[in-house]
Structures are given as C-alpha cells and as structure tokens.
C-alpha positions in Angstrom: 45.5 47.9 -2.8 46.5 48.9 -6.4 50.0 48.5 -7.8 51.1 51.8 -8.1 52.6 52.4 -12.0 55.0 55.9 -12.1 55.5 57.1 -15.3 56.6 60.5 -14.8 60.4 59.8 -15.6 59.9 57.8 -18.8 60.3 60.2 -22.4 58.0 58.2 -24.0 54.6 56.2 -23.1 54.4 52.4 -24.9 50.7 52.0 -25.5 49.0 48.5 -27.1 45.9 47.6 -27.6 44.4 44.2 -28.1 41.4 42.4 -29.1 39.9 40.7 -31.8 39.5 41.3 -35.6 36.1 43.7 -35.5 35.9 45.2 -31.9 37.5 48.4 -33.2 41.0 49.0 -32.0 42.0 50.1 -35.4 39.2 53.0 -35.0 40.8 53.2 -31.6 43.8 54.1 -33.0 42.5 56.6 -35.3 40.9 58.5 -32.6 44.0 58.3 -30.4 46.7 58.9 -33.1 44.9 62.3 -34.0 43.7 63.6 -30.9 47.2 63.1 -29.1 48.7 65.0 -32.3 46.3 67.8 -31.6 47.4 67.7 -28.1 50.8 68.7 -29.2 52.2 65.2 -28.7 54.5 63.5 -31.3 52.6 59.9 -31.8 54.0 56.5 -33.5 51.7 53.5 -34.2 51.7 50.1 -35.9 49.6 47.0 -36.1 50.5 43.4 -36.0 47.2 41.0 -37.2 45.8 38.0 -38.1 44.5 37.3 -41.8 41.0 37.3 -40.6 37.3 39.8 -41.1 36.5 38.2 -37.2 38.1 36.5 -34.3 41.9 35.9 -33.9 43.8 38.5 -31.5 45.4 41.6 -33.2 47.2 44.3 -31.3 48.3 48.1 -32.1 51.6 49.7 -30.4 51.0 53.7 -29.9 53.8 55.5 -28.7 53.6 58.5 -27.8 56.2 61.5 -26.4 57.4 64.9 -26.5 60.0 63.5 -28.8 60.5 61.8 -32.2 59.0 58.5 -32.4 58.9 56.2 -35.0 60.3 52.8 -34.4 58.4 49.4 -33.0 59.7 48.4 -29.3 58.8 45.8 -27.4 58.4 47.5 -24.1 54.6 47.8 -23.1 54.2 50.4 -20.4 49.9 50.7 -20.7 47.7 47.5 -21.9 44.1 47.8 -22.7 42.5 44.3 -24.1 39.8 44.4 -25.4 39.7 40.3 -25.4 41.6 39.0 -22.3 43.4 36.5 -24.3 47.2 37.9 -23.9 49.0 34.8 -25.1 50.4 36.8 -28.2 51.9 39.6 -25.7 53.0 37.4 -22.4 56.6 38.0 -24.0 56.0 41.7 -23.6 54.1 41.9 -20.5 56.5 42.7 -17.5 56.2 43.6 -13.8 56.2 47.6 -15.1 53.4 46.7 -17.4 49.5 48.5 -16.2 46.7 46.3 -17.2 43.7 47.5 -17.1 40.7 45.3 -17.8 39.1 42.4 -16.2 40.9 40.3 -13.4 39.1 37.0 -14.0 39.3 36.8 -17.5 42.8 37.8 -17.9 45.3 35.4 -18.9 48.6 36.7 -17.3 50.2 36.6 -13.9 50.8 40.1 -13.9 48.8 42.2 -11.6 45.3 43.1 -13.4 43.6 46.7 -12.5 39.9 45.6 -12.9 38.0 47.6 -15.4 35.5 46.6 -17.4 35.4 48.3 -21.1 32.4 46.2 -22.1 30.1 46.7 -19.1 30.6 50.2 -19.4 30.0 49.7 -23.1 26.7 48.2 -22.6 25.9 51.0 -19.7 26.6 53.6 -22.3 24.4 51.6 -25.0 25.8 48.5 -25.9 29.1 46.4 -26.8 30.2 47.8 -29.8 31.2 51.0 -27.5 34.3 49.4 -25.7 36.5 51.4 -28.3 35.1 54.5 -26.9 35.3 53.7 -23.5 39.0 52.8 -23.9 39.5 56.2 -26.1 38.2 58.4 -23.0 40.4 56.0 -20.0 43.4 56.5 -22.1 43.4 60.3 -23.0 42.5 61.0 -19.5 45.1 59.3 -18.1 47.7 61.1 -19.8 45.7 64.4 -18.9 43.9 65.4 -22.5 40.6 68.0 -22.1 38.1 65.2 -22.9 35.8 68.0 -24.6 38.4 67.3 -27.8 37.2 63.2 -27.3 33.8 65.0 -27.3 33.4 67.0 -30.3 35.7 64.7 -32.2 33.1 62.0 -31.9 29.9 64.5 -32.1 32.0 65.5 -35.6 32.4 62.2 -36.6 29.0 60.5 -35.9 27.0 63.5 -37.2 24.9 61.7 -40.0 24.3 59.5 -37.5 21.2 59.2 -35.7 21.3 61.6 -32.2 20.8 58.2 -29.8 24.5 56.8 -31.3 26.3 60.0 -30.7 24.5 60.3 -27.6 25.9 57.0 -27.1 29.5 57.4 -27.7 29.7 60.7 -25.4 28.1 58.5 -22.7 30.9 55.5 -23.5 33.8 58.4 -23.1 32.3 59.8 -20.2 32.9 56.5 -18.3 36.4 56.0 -20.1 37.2 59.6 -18.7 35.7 58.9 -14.9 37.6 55.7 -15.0 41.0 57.3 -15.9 41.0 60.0 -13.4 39.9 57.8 -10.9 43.2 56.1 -11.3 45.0 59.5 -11.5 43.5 61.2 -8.4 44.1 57.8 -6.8 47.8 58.0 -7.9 47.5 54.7 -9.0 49.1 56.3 -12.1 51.5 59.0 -12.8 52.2 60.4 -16.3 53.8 63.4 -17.7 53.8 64.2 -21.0 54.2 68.2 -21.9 53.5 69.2 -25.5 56.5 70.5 -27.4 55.1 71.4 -30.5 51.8 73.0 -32.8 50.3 70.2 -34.3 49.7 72.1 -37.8 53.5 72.0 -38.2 53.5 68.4 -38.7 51.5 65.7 -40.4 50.8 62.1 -39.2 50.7 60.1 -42.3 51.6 55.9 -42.6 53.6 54.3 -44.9 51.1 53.7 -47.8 50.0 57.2 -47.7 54.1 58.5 -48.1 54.3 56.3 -51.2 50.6 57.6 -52.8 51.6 60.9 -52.1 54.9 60.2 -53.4 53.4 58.6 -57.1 51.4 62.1 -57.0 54.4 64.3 -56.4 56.2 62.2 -59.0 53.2 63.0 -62.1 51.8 59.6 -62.2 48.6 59.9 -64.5 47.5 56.1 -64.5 47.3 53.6 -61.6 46.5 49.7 -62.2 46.6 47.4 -59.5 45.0 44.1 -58.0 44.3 44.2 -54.8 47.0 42.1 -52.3 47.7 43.1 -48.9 49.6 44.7 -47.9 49.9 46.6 -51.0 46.6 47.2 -51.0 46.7 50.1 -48.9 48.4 52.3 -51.5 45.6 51.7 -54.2 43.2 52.5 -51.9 44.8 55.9 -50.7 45.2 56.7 -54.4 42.0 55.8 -55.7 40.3 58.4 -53.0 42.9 61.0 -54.8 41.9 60.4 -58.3 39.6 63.1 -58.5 41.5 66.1 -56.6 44.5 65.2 -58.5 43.0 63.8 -62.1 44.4 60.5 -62.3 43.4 57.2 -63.5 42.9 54.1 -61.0 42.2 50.8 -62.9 41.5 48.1 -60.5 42.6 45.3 -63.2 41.4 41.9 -63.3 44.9 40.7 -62.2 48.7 41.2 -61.4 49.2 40.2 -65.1 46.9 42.7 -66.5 47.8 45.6 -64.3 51.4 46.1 -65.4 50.7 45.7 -68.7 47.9 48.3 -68.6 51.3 50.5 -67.0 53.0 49.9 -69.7 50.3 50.4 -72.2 50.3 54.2 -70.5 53.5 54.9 -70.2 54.0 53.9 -74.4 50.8 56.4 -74.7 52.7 59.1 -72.9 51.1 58.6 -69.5 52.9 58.4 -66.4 52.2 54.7 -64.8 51.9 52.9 -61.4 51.3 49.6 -60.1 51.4 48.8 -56.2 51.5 45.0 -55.7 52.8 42.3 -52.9 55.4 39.3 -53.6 52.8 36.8 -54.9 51.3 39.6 -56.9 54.6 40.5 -58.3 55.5 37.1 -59.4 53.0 36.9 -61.6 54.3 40.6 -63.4 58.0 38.8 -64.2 56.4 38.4 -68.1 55.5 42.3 -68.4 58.8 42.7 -66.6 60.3 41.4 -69.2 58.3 43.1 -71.9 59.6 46.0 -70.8 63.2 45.5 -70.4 62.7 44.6 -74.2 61.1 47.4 -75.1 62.5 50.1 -72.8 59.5 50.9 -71.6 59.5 52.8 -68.4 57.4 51.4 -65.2 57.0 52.6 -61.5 56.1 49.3 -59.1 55.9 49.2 -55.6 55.9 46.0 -53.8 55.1 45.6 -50.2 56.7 42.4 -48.8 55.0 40.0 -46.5 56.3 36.4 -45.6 56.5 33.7 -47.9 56.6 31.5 -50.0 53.2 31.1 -51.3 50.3 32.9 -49.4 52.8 32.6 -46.4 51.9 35.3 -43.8 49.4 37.2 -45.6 49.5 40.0 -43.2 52.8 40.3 -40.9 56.3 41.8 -42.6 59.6 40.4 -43.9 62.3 41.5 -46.6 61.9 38.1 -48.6 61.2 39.8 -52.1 64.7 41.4 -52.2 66.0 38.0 -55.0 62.6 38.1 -56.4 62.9 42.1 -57.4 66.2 41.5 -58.4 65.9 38.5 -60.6 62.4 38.9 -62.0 62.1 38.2 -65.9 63.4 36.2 -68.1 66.6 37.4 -69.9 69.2 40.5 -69.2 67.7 44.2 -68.6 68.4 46.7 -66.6 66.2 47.8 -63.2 67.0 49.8 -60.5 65.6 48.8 -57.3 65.0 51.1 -54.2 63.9 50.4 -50.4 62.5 53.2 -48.3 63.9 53.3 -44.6 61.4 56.0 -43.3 58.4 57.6 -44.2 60.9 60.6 -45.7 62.0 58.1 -47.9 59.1 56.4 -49.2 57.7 59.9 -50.3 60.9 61.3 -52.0 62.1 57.8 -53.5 58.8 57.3 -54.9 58.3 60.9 -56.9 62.0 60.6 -57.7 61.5 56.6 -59.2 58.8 58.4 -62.2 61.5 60.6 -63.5 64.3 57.6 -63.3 62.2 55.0 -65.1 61.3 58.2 -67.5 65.0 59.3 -68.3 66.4 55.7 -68.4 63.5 53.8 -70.1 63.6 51.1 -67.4 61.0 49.4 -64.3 61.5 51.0 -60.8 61.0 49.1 -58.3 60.0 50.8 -54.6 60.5 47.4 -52.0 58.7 47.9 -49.1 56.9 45.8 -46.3 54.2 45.6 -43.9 55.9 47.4 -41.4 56.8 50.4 -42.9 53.2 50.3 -44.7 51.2 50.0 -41.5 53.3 52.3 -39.2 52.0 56.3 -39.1 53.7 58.7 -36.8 54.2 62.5 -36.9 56.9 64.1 -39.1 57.6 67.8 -40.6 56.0 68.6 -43.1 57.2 67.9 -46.9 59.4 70.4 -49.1 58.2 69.7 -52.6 61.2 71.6 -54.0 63.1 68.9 -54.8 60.8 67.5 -56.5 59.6 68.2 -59.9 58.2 66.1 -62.7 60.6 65.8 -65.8 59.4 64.0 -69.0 61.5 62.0 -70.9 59.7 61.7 -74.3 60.1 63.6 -77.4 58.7 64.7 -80.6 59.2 62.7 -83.4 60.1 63.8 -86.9 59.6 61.3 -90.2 62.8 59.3 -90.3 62.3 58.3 -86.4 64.1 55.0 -85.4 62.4 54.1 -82.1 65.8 52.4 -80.9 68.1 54.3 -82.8 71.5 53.1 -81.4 73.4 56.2 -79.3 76.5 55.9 -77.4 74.8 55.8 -73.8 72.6 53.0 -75.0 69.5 55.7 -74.5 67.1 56.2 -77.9 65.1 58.8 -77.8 61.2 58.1 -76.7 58.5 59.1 -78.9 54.9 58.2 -77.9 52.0 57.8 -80.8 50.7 61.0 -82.3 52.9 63.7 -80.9 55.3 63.9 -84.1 55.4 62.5 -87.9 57.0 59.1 -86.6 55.8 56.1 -86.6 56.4 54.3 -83.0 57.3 50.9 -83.4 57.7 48.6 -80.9 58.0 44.4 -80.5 58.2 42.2 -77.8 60.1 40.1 -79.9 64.6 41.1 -80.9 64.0 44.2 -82.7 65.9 46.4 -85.7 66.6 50.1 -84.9 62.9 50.9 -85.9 61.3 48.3 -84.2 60.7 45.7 -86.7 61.0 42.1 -85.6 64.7 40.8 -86.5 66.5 37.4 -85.7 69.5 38.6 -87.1 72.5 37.8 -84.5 74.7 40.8 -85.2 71.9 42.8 -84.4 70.5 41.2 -81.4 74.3 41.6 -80.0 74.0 44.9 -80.6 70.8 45.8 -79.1 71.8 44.0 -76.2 74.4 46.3 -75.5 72.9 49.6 -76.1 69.8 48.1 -73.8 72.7 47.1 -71.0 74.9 50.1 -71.1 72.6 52.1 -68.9 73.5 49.8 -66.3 76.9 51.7 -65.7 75.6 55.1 -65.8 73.1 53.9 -62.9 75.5 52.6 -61.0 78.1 55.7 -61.2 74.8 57.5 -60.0 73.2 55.0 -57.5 72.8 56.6 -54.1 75.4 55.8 -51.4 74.5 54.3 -47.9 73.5 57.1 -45.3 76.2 56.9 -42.9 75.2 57.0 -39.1 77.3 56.5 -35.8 81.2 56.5 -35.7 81.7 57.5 -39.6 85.6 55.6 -38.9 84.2 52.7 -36.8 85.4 49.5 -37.7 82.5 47.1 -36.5 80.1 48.1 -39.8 76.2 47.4 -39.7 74.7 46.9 -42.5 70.7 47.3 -43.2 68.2 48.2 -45.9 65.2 49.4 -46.1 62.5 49.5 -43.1 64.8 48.2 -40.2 65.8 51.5 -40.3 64.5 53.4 -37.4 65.3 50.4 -35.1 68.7 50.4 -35.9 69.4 53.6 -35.3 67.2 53.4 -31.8 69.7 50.3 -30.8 72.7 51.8 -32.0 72.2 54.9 -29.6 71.4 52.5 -26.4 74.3 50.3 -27.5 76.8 53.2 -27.2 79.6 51.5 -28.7 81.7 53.9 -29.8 83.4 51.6 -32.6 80.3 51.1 -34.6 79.7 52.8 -38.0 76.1 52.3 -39.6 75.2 52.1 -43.4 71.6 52.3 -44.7 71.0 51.4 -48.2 67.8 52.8 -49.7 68.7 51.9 -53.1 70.4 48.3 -53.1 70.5 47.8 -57.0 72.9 48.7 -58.9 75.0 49.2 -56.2 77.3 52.3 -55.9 80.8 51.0 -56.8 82.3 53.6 -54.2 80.2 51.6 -52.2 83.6 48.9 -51.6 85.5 52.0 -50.1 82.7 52.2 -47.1 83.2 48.6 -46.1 86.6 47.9 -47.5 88.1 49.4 -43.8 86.0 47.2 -41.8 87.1 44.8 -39.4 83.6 43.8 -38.6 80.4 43.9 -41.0 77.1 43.1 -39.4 74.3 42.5 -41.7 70.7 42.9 -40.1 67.8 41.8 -42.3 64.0 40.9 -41.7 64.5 37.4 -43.7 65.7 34.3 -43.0 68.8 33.6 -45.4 70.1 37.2 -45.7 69.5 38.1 -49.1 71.4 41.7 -49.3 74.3 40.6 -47.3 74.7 37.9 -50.8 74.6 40.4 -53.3 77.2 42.8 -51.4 79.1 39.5 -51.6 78.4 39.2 -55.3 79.2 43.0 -55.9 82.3 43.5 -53.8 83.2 40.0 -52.4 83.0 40.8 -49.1 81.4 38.1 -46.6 79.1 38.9 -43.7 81.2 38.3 -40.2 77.9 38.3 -38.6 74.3 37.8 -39.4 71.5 39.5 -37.1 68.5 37.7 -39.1 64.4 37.9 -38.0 61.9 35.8 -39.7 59.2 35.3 -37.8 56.3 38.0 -39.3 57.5 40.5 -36.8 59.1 43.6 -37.4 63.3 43.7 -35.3 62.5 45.5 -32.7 64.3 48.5 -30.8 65.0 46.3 -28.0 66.3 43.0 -29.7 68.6 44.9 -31.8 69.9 46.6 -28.8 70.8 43.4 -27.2 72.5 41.9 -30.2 74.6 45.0 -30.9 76.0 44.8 -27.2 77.0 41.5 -27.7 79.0 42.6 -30.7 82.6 42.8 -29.9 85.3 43.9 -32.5 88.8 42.0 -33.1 
C-alpha cells in the first residue's frame, strides 16, 4: 500500500522538477508557472543547472500558495524526475517528500510512487512528451480544470501539425488520470484555494524586472555580448526593440559594447550594457574612459561564481570588489544591488537618470538567482518614474568641463547648440583639450571627485526590517533578500533588527548611526570572504562579530538561514 502524503495543512506546496538538460522541465515550468497564476494561485520558481545543451541533471523549485512567495527553500514536498538520478537532491529528499516516478530506477531510499512519465509519453506519441505528461499529473493533483492544460497546449502548438497537438492532449490526458487516481485514492491530499484575480498581478523573473526597468528608465541604445547569466536581459530587450524603438547592438565583445554605450550616451542617447563578472572585467578600460570623461553609463552585471569561467551557471555575490575597484585611477560610481524583483525594476529606471544628472557609470549587481527566479507580484506604478535628461544646449563660448562648485559641468552632446564638444581620454583643460599641466590635472581631479559627497549625502539608507531597536544587527545586500526576511520570521527572536542595502556604494554616512547601537552585527553574503562586511569596515570601522557566508553556486536558502539565525545568541 501507498504512503499516504497530507498536504492539506501546509500554506504553501514545494514543487521540483528534475531531469536532464533537453527533456523540457524548463517548458514544464512555463506551462505550470502560468497556468497556476491563472488558477488564482500566487507561484515562485527558480532553476539551478549544469553548463551544458544535453545531459547533466538540472532541477526547477515551484512554489506555489495562496500567499506571497518568493524565496528558494530547501523543503521538497512533490518530486517529479524526469531522470531518476537524485544524487543532486538526496539532501532535500525527506520521509515527507512524494516521489513519483519509477521505483527501479530511482536512486533514493525514500518510498517511490511508481509512475512512469516516459511510457506514458511514448503511449501518447513518443518521449519527448514526458513534460506534458508531468504538466497534467501535477495540475491535477492540486485540483486545476485540465481543459485550461488543454487549450493552453492546443494555443501553443497551433502552427503545428494536428498529430503533435493531438499528441500533447493525449500526453495530459494520462498526466490528469494519473493525478486523480492518486487523489481519489487519497494517496494525496492538497488544498490550495485561490485568493486572488490573476490580471491584478504579473509573473515576471528577474531579467525581465531589469529590461523593463532600462525601458522605464529611457534607454535608447543597448550593446552587449552575450554571457550568462546576463544574457537573459539582452535577450528580453532585444524582443522589445521594436514596440519600444530602441537600439540592440550585439557587439563583437565586452570591450566594444561599453564603448559603443558611451559612444551613445556622448551622441545624446540613453545607453545600456548587461554583462557577467568575466564580461565586466574586460569593460575596467571604458570604465575608465568614462570616469575621465564624465560620461554617463547604465551596466548591469549578473554574478556567477568565479574566478575565471568558474560556475558558469549557478549564483554568488563575488563581483561586489570587482564593481567597486574596476578601472584604473580615481572616479566616482555608484553601485546598486536589487534585493527583489521591485527593486530590480525601480533601481534600474532610476540608475539612467543618476548616471544622467551626475555624469558617472551605474552599476546594477545582480546574480543568477535573482535573474532566474519569476514569481507573481502587483503590478508596477510607473509614477515614480520618469525619464529626466541631463544634457543641454550649447552656446559658442562652451567649455565642456567648465569648472562649477559641485564639480558638475554642464553636458552638451554634438549638434544641439553652437558649441563645439570636446572631449579626451587623456588630462584635459576646461574645453577638453589635451593638458599635462599639474595645477590643472589637480584641479580637474577635484571637480571630477566632488560628486562623490553629494552621492553619498543622497545614497539610499538600508530598509530596516524586524525589531527596528534590536541589538543583534543582520546585515545583507542585494538578492539574499527574501530569504532573510523568510528566516528572520521563523527565528522569532525578538532582539534582531535587519538592514538591507540596495545601494552599497557610496555608502550613506547616517549609515554608522544604524549599526553604531549594535551589540551584535551579523553579515550574510553569497561569497566566500565577505566582501560587504570589508567595506562597512573601511567606511565606518566596524568589524563583523559574525560571518554567515555561502559559496558553493547555491542560492542561502530559507531554511539554512533559519538555523543559523537561532543559533545566534546576543551578549
């Protein structure tokens, strides 16, 4: 007899899916993502995956609830492999955990409920139709009208010849008899009751918040290289280019790229470049072109493990000193790090209008997580967002870097105005014109630096979350996020106050007065040496009392965090 599996008391249902690289579980999660959404569900999903077209043995976490979610746990409450090699999830697997699949192939000592998705597949037409199979089983087991399964694949197959989409609604029908033959067998219990109209939300991921984010924020020229997991922004954006009359220049590489951004931002154009570490170390030059030269530049970098090629495709904040320190020689930058998808979309408009006024790069840091992750959330208000140009229009006696008393010249691009534009790479006079002079390189060194104070007077505090007067301080930036707040709520210790920096340079200086008070600061960070924890040092001279460090490729999940936090006692 069956293991029964009740899941009627949990607020949320932990789905993954696993199987190689090309037996569809990312289409699997498509299908299921959306569908469940249209139920009236609220739906979280991320991937973790080998660098590989075939083979290997990726898996995709849904979640799924009446509820907000959107954080990575552990927990796996519903397995469905696709390949029955589990090694990568035996850490996750527990006596709670349904698998349903094939008993014999199965590499785990947990109970098995036998099933197989690729004889049905080849019943229904062949193997490639295990997805399907596995779509109908799982949205029947959590009680979803399979007609939406049904015309969603009729919909999506209909250029298709009439025996594949014959196919498919054969493969779901069998996924469907399967499930409720584990419901009306009360093998399984679920009950999830939708809360709210789909069309109120959207389900977006995290390289779709930052291109929408680069539209809402006026950029007119994209140039990238492709490097995962940046890549995923460039993509999104070059499918935009048309609806919303942009340029996407797929350069020849990383070194080209940012200079084609700063080529259109000194033309007038609003430019954007979406890169990963490795793709970003080979921009420090143009970096450094346009600290010289004030240019304005927008440049997102996803992080993924290094050094060198590293983990190609898992997550890490290891680019934090590389953003920070890139180029040769002192200029200003102001860095940000998105903590949600909320974040990545605001942050990202907001970054065109900062580089704009202040004549300096942006950088957005993100990572694979945060990329890779989609889940349901309300839909934007554009009001705070607007697009403000910076540039004016020059008259005849125009001095490109006319010294002021903020250290900010006025911007003239070619042909609007009498004046002539000048700019150098190399020390420059007030018009531009190439100088080694040292009283004047001392003094355009200073008007260039003092915008560093202004940004830091208005560089965003820390959101502050949990106890606002608890002593035992955690400190985190950028996609942790979510997780942190997740563990801090199961941890329950009243004593703990919680600061999330979305912009970590420059640093607020009000920032000392939030950790000043505390008799406890706990950094978390997806890296191995704890690279924000030693620039708060640096800034404010306060040392880390504890480290809570993950750099493995995985993302800190809800669960390890909650763990560590309960350990966490004050003085």
């Amino acid at each position: 007899m069956n293991k029964r599996y009740d899941f009627s008391d949990h607020t949320d249902i932990a789905i993954v899916l696993s199987g190689e690289a090309g037996q569809g579980i990312k289409t699997l999660e498509y299908v299921l993502t959306r569908l469940l959404k249209k139920q009236g569900l609220n739906v979280f999903s991320c991937k973790e995956y080998m660098s590989r077209v075939r083979g290997g043995l990726n898996s995709i976490q849904i979640r799924i609830s009446p509820e907000k979610v959107d954080a990575w746990v552990d927990r796996i409450d519903i397995l469905i492999p696709l390949n029955p090699d589990l090694s990568r999830l035996e850490h996750r697997i527990s006596s709670k955990t349904m698998i349903i699949g094939e008993k014999e192939k199965i590499t785990t000592k947990q109970p098995v409920i036998e099933f197989s998705f690729q004889a049905a597949a080849e019943a229904a037409g062949g193997k490639k139709y295990a997805n399907t199979v596995a779509s109908g089983l799982i949205l029947s087991l959590l009680h979803v009208d399979p007609s939406l399964l049904d015309t969603y694949l009729s919909q999506k197959f209909v250029d298709k010849p009439q025996k594949i989409i014959d196919a498919n609604l054969e493969a779901a029908k069998l996924g469907v008899k399967k499930g409720r033959a584990l419901v009306e067998k009360g093998v399984v219990k679920i009950q999830m009751v939708p809360v709210s109209k789909s069309d109120e939300k959207i389900l977006v991921n995290g390289s779709q918040a930052v291109g929408m984010g680069a539209i809402a924020g006026g950029c007119d020229f994209v140039s990238s290289y492709p490097m995962s997991p940046g890549t995923g922004v460039l993509e999104f954006l070059a499918g935009q280019s048309n609806a919303f009359s942009f340029v996407v220049e797929q350069a020849e590489d990383e070194i080209a790229a940012l200079n084609m951004v700063l080529g259109a931002w000194y033309a007038g154009a609003r430019g954007f470049a979406t890169t990963s570490g490795g793709g970003f170390a080979l921009m420090g030059e143009a970096m450094s072109l346009a600290g010289i030269t004030e240019t304005p530049a927008v440049v997102h970098i996803a992080q993924r493990p290094g050094p060198a090629t590293g983990l190609p495709t898992r997550t890490e904040q290891g680019d934090l000193n590389l953003a920070l320190y890139s180029g040769h020689g002192d200029f200003v930058r102001a860095i940000f790090a998105p903590g949600n998808l909320d974040q990545a979309f605001y942050l990202t408009a907001n970054a065109f209008n900062l580089a704009d006024a202040y004549q300096i790069p942006v950088l957005i840091l993100t990572d694979q997580y945060l990329m890779d992750s989609a889940y349901t959330i309300p839909v934007w208000d554009l009001d705070p967002v607007s697009v403000k140009k910076g540039f004016v229009k020059t008259d005849s006696d125009y001095c490109r870097y006319r010294y002021t008393r903020n250290g900010l010249s006025p911007r003239g691009v070619p042909g609007y105005g009498k004046g002539l534009v000048c700019v150098d790479s190399d020390e420059h006079d007030e018009k531009g014109r190439i100088t080694e002079d040292w009283k004047t390189r001392e003094k355009m060194m200073k008007k260039r630096m003092k915008r560093l104070k202004v940004l830091e007077d208005k560089a965003l505090m820390p959101s502050v979350h949990g106890n606002p007067d608890g002593d035992i301080v955690v400190v985190a930036w950028g996609s942790p996020h979510n997780m942190v707040l997740s563990a801090l709520q199961n941890a329950g210790n009243p004593r703990m106050k919680y600061l999330h920096f979305s912009q970590v340079y420059p640093l607020n200086p009000r920032v000392r007065d939030t950790i000043e008070g505390a008799k406890k600061l706990v950094l978390v960070e997806n890296n191995y040496s704890g690279q924000f924890g030693d620039l708060l040092f640096k800034t404010f001279g306060r040392k880390m009392n504890e480290k809570i460090l993950l750099s493995n490729g995985f993302p800190f999940s809800t669960e390890f965090l909650t763990r560590k936090f309960k350990k966490i006692q004050g003085d």
